[in-house]
N, C-alpha and C positions, 0 to 999 in steps of 0.2 A: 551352589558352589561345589565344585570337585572336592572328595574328600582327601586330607592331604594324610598321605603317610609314610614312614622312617623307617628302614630296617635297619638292627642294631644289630651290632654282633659281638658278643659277649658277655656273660652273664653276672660280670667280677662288679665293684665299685663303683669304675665308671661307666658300665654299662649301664644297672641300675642307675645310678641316676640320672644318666641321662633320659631313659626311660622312665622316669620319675616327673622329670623337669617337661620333658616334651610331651607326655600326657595332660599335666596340668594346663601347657596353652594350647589342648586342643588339638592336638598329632595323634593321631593312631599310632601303633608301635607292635613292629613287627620282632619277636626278640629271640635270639639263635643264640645257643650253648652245648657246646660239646660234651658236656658233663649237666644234670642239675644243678639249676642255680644258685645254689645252695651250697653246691660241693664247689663253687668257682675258685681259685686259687685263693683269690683274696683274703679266702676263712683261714689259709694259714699264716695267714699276717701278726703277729707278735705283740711288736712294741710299745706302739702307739699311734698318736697321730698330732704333729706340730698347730703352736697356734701361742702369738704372744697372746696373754693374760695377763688380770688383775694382780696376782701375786708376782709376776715378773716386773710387770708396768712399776713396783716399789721398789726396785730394785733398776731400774734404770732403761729397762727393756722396753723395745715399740714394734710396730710392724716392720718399722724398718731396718732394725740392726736383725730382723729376722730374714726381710731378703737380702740384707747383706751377710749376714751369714752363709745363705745357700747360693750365693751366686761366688762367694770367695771360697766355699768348700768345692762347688763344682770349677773352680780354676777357671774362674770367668769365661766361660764355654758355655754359658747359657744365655740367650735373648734376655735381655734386661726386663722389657714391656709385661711377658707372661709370670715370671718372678713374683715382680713387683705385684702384679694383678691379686696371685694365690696368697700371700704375703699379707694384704691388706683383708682378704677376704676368708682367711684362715680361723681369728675368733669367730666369726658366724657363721662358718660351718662347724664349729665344734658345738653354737649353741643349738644350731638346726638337728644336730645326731642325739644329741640331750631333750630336747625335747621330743624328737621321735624313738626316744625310748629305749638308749642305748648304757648301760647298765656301767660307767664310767667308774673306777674308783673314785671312795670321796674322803674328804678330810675329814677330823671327828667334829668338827664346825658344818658339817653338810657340805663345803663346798668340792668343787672337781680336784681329786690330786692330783699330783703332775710331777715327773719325773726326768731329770737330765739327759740327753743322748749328746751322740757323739758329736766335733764341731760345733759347739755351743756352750756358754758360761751359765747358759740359766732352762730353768724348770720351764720349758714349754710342752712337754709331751705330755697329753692326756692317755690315760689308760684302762683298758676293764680287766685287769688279771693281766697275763700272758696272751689274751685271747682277743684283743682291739678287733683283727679281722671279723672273724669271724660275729661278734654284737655285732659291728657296724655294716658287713651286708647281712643279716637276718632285719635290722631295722629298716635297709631301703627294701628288702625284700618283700617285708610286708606292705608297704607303701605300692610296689608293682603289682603285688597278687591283687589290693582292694579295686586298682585302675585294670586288671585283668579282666576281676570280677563284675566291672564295672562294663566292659566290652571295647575297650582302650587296648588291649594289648592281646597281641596273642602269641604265644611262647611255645616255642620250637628247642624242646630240650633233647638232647641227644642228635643232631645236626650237624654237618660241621660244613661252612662254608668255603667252597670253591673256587668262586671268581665277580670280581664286580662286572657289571652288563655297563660297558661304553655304548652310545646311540656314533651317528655321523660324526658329530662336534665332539664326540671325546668326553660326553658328560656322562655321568655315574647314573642309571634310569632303575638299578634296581640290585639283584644277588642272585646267583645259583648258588644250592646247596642242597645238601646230601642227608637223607633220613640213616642213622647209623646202625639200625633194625633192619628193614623194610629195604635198604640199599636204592629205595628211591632217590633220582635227582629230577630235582623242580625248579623252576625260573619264578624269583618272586619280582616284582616292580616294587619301584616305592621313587618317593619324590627326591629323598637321598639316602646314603647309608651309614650309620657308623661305626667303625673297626675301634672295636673297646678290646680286643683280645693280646692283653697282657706280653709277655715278654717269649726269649727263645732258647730258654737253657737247655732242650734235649739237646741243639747243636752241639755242645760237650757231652752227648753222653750222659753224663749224671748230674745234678746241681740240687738248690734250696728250692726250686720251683716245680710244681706238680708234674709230672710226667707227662702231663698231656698239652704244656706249655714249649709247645714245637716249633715256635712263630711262623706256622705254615700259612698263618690269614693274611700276616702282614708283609710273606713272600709272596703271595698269590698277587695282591695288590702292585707289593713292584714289579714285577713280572710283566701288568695288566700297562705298567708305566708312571707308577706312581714313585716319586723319590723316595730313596732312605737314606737316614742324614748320623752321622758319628756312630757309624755299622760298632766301629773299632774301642768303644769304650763300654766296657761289660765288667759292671761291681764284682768280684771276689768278697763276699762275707768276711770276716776275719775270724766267727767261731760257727763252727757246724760238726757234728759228729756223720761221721761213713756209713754210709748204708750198703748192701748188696744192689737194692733197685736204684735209689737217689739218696742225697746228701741232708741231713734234717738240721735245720736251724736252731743253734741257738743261741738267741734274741739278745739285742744288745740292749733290751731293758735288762738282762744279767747284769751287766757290765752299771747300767746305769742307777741300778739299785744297791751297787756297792762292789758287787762284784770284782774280783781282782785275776789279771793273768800274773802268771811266773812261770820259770821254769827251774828247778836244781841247779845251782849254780857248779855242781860236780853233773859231767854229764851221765847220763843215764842212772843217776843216783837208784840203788838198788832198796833206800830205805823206803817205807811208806810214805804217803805227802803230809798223814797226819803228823809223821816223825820226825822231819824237818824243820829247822828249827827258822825263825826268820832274819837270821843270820846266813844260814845256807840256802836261802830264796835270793832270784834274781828274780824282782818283780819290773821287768826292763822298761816297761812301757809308764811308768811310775820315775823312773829313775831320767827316763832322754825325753819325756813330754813332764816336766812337772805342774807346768799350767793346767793341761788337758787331763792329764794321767791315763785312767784307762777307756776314759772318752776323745782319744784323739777320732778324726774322720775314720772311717773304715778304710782307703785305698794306706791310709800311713798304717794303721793297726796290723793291716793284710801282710804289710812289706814286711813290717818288724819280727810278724811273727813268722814268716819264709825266713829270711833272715838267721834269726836264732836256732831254728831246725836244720837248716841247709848249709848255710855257711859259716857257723858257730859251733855247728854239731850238737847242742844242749836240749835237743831232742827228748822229754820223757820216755820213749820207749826206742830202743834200736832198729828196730825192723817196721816202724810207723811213726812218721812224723806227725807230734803232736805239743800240745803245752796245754798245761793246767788253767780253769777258769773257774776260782775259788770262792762258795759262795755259805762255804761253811762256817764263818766267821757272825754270819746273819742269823738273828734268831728263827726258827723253822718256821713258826705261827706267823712271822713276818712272811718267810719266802714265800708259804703256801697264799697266801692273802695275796700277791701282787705278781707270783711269777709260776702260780698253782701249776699252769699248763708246758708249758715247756721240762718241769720238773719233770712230770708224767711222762710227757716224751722223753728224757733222759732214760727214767727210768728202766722204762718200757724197754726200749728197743738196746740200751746197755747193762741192763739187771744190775743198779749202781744206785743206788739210795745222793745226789748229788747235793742233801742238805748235810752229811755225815763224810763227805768224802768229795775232794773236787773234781770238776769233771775233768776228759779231756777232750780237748776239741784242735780243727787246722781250719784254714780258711776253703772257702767252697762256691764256685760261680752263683752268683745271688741274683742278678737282674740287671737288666737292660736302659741302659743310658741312652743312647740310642736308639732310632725308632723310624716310621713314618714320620717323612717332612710333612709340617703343617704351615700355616701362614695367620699371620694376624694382624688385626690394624692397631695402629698406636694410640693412646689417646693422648689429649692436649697433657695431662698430667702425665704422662711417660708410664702410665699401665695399658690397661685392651679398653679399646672401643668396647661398650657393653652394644650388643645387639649387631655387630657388623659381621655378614656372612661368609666375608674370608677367614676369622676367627677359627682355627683348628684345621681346616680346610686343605685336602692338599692338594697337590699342583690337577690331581683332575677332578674337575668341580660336581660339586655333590656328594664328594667323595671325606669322611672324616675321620678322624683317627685322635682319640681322645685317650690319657690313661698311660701306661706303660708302654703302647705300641707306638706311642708319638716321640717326639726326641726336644722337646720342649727345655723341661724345667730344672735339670736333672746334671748338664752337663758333662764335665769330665768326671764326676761322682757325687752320686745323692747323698746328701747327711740322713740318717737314717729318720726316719718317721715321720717325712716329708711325701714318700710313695703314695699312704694311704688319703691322704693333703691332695695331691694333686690327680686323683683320682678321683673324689668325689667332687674336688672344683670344677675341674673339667668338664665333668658332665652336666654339675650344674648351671654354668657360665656359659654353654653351647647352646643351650636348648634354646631361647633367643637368636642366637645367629642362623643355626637351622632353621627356622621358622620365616626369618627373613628370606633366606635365601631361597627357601619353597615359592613364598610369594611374588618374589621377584622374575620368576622362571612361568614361560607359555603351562597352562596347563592343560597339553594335548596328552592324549593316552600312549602308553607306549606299548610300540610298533610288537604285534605276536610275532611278526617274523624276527626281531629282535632279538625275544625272550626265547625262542626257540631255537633260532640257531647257537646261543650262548650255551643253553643245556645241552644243544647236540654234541655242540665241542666235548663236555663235561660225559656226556658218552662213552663216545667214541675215547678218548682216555681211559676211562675203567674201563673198557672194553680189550682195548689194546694192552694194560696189565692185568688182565686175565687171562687173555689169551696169546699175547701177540710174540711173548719169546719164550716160546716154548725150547725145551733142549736148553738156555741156557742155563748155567748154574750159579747164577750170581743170587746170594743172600742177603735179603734187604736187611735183617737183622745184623750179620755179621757186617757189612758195608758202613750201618750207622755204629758198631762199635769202633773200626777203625775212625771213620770219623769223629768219633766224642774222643778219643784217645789222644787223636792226633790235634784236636783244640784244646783239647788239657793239657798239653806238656808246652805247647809252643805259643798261648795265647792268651794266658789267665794271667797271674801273679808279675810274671819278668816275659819281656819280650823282646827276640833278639834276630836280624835280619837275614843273619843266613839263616837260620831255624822257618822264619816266616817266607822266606823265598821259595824253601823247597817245601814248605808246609802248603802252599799256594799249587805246586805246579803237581804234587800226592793227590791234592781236596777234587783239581779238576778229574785228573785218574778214578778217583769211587764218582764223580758225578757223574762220567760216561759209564761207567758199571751200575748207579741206581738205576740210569735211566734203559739197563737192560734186564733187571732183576725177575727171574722168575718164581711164580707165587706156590705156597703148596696146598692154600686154601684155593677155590676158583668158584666156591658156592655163592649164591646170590640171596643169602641170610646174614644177618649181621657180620658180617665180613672184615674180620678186623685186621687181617692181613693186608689186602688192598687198601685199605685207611693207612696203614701205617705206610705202606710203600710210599702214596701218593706225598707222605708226609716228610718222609724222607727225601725223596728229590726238590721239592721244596726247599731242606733245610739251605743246600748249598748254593743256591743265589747270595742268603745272608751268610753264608761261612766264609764266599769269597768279599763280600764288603766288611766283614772286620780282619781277615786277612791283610786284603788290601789294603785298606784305610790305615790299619797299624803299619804294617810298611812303608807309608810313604808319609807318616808322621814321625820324623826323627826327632823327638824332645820326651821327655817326660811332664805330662799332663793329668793330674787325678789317678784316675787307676790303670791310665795307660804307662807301663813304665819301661822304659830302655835304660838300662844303668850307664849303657856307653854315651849317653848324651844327659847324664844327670846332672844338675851344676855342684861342683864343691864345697866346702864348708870353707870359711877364712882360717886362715892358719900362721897370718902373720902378730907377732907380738906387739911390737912398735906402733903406738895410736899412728903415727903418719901414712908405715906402707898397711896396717891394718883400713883406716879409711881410701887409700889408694886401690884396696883390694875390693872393699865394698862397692867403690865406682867401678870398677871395672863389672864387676858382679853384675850389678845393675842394666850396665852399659848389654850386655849379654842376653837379661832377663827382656831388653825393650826389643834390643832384634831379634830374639825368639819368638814375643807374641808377633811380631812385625809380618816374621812370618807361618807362625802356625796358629796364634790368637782368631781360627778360620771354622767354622764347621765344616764337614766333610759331602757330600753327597753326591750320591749311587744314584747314577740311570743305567737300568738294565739291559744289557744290547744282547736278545734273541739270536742277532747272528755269531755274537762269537762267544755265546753263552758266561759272559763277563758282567761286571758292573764297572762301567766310565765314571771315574772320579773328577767332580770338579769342587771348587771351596767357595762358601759364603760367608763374606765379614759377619760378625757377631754385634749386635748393639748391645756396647758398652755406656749409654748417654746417662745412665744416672750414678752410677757408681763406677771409677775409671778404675782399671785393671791394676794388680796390685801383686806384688810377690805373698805366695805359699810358702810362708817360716815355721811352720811346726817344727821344733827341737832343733834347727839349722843352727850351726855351730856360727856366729857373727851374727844372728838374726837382729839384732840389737843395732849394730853400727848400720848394717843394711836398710834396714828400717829408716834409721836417720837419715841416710840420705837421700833414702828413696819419699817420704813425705818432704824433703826440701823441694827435690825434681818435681813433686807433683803440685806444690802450692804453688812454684813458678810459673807450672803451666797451667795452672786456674787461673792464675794474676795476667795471665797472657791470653786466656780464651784459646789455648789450647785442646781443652776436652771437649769432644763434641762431637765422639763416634755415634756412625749411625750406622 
């Protein structure tokens, strides 16, 4: 029997596991990482990682108010099927990383602690410190080194991948990719591949995600023709402290360990914060979320705190917008115990002791909602067929995109500690359908002339930015500063259509200038100039799909926010025009989803170097779509009638999106 093997590419959570999973039935694994994998983003992962449990289960919690939490926090913009799947299969991956030796905080009972996050009433986050990422990939780490050392895998660190290899039929036969030393490129085969490479925050510029999170794998791919689905919804963190290189996290286990924002209710109050009395605290998100307090979702937290700095002015400092996140009220041996790591980083990089003193932080691009389109089959019980090789799949076959680079679970915004969740589901829920789908497929060798002419492309490319525009003087550096500039003012926090019109017709401007940039390196030694160029023209296939995508979505959805299409608060006193006000309301909310209740998706057109937007219903079949009331002024009456309208149409067999 032919031997069957997977290239991966990615070295994060869901890479590893799935390199974990598909070793165990018997795949070879081929596994690519731009960095060691070690260093892969994922290690700076924070908070935790969701999952109902036994101490929530007494408290009223199931798997399922837990997928319905994250499909109402992403503003029902997520496929229902894949939810539900992670949802259900959430506790046992928390016990699977526990027993593979992941160093979880525990109660003084021995058991797992667990800590609240945002968008949620109860204690589902497990954690190890500050540091969940990082234990949880060093655990699947060692699980790939023993299958390494076992002759299962072999690991391609410092590489960075190029282009899927399509055969005749448009099927995915293997990878090129690039040694980042040696500036060698090689044509690997393999029976499929899968794209585990995380998200695309250089496109801004600066962000929470490692520098080297350029989504240029999962631009390569659509480029190649593979869909990308809700380009235009990209988390805004709500607390991160400034860097000079990138923007550093931190973690709303803060927040969820007690943690409090404010800001002086005198603006730019000139006293200390220790000075302040709490009398002269505006702790706002405390005061307009009292349910949630400072666990609302992150796209509300993001707003509130734009909001109060911008259009409030109560800014802590005048010439940087910021607001306090107070965590000095907690005893220190507590903080260091459960949030040690993110301390350090404060510390570190603010020279500010933040158990003595509160920090301050703004909000900062965090991560990608959006992603490669994937497909999956439904099962009789309205989660994933286990085992069916369209599962992740996307539209060209062989081809997989697991993790942060898929647009699955996540919607119009992730509730926090659900990333690291659908990261390692992913990968381990895959490894089965790949497997299927290997053996389903002729197993003839594929074609050298194939593998050959793909790398020659891959070539002739570095070749051509080496040498090919000579005399010009376009700076790929300076080119992606304007471009992270020009995505940060006009497509993070607030989005507004003349801004993104002309933000659109600027981005195409530097992509005919990437795509002329001359290099000042041209050595054929670790070459980290032409990496970065190549990386850069890349970025703007995806700049113009959440351009456009946010353009041609006029509503507010999650973290995508147009204030000019935002619905109001009720304002009438009288219970009769007050309930008249709620139906209208209502009335508003049903033709809005009617008509943007849609995923977005980008096919990339070569010739007019654009992405063609068309939309896919969302299946809503097990939870029918529902209004986002955090702190909504009438949320109460709204609510009433909006559970009237929808018992009606259960009692009618109304629900029954697919």
């Amino acid at each position: 029997m032919a031997e069957k093997r997977v290239a991966v590419v990615g070295g994060g959570l869901a890479g590893l596991a799935s390199v974990m999973k598909l070793t165990e039935l018997g795949v070879k694994v081929d596994l690519f990482s731009l960095t060691p994998v070690k260093r892969s983003h994922s290690v700076c992962a924070q908070g935790g990682i969701n999952s109902c449990n036994d101490q929530t289960r007494q408290l009223g919690d199931s798997e399922w108010k837990h997928f319905d939490d994250t499909v109402y926090g992403g503003d029902f913009l997520n496929h229902q099927p894949p939810v539900k799947e992670m949802a259900m299969w959430a506790p046992k991956v928390i016990d699977l990383m526990d027993r593979l030796g992941v160093p979880f905080n525990r109660t003084g009972e021995g058991f797992i602690d667990r800590r609240r996050f945002g968008g949620t009433l109860y204690k589902r986050t497990a954690f190890a410190g500050a540091t969940t990422g990082q234990q949880l990939l060093y655990a699947l780490d060692e699980q790939v080194r023993r299958q390494e050392a076992e002759g299962m895998v072999r690991k391609y660190e410092f590489w960075d991948f190029l282009r899927p290899i399509l055969d005749e039929q448009g099927n995915c036969r293997g990878i090129v990719a690039q040694d980042m030393v040696s500036m060698e490129i090689r044509s690997f085969p393999a029976d499929a591949a899968v794209m585990a490479t995380g998200g695309c925050g250089l496109v801004y510029g600066r962000s929470t995600m490692s520098v080297f999170c350029n989504g240029s794998a999962a631009s390569r791919c659509f480029q190649a023709g593979a869909k990308y689905a809700n380009g235009e919804f990209i988390q805004v963190h709500p607390t991160a402290i400034p860097g000079a290189d990138k923007l550093r996290l931190m973690s709303e286990s803060a927040r969820g360990e007690g943690g409090r924002v404010w800001v002086p209710r005198k603006a730019q109050d000139p006293r200390a914060p220790q000075e302040i009395p709490d009398s002269d605290r505006y702790y706002f998100l405390e005061e307009r979320y009292p349910e949630y307090g400072n666990l609302v979702p992150r796209d509300i937290a993001t707003r509130e705190i734009f909001d109060i700095c911008v259009n409030e002015g109560l800014s802590v400092e005048d010439d940087r917008m910021c607001v306090y996140l107070d965590l000095t009220h907690i005893p220190a041996a507590e903080l260091d115990r459960k949030l040690g790591g993110i301390l350090e980083i404060y510390e570190k990089f603010q020279g500010v002791d933040p158990r003595v003193e509160p920090m301050k932080i703004f909000p900062a691009v965090h991560y990608s909602m959006g992603g490669l389109w994937a497909d999956y089959a439904k099962s009789s019980d309205g989660g994933l067929e286990p085992g069916a090789p369209e599962n992740h799949m996307t539209n060209i076959a062989g081809l997989y995109a697991i993790g942060e680079c898929d647009y699955h679970y996540h919607g119009g915004n992730r509730l926090g500690a659900n990333s690291l969740l659908s990261c390692i589901f992913t990968g381990l829920f895959t490894g089965p359908s790949i497997l299927n789908y290997i053996d389903s497929q002729p197993h003839d060798a594929v074609s050298q002339d194939l593998l050959d002419s793909a790398r020659q492309a891959e070539i002739d490319r570095h070749q051509h930015l080496l040498t090919g525009n000579e005399g010009s003087e376009e700076n790929p550096y300076l080119i992606h500063q304007e471009l992270g500039d020009l995505m940060t003012r006009v497509a993070t926090v607030v989005r507004k259509n003349d801004q993104l019109t002309e933000a659109l017709v600027k981005v195409d401007e530097l992509h005919k200038r990437a795509m002329k940039v001359n290099l000042s390196d041209t050595g054929g030694w670790t070459n980290q100039n032409v990496l970065f160029a190549k990386a850069l023209q890349d970025m703007f296939p995806l700049a113009k799909c959440i351009l456009k995508g946010a353009l041609q979505r006029d509503e507010c959805r999650g973290a995508h926010y147009k204030p000019e299409f935002q619905k109001p608060p009720l304002t009438a006193e009288d219970p009769a025009e007050r309930r008249r006000q709620a139906e209208a309301w209502c009335d508003e909310f049903e033709a809005n989803n009617e008509r943007y209740l849609k995923s977005t998706i980008a096919t990339w057109n070569a010739d007019t170097m654009q992405p063609d937007l068309t939309y896919e219903d969302v299946d809503t079949s097990s939870i029918p779509p529902r209004p986002r009331l955090y702190g909504l002024v009438g949320a109460d009456i709204i609510e009433e009638v909006w559970k009237e309208r929808a018992k009606a149409k259960a009692e009618s067999g109304q629900y029954a999106t697919t």
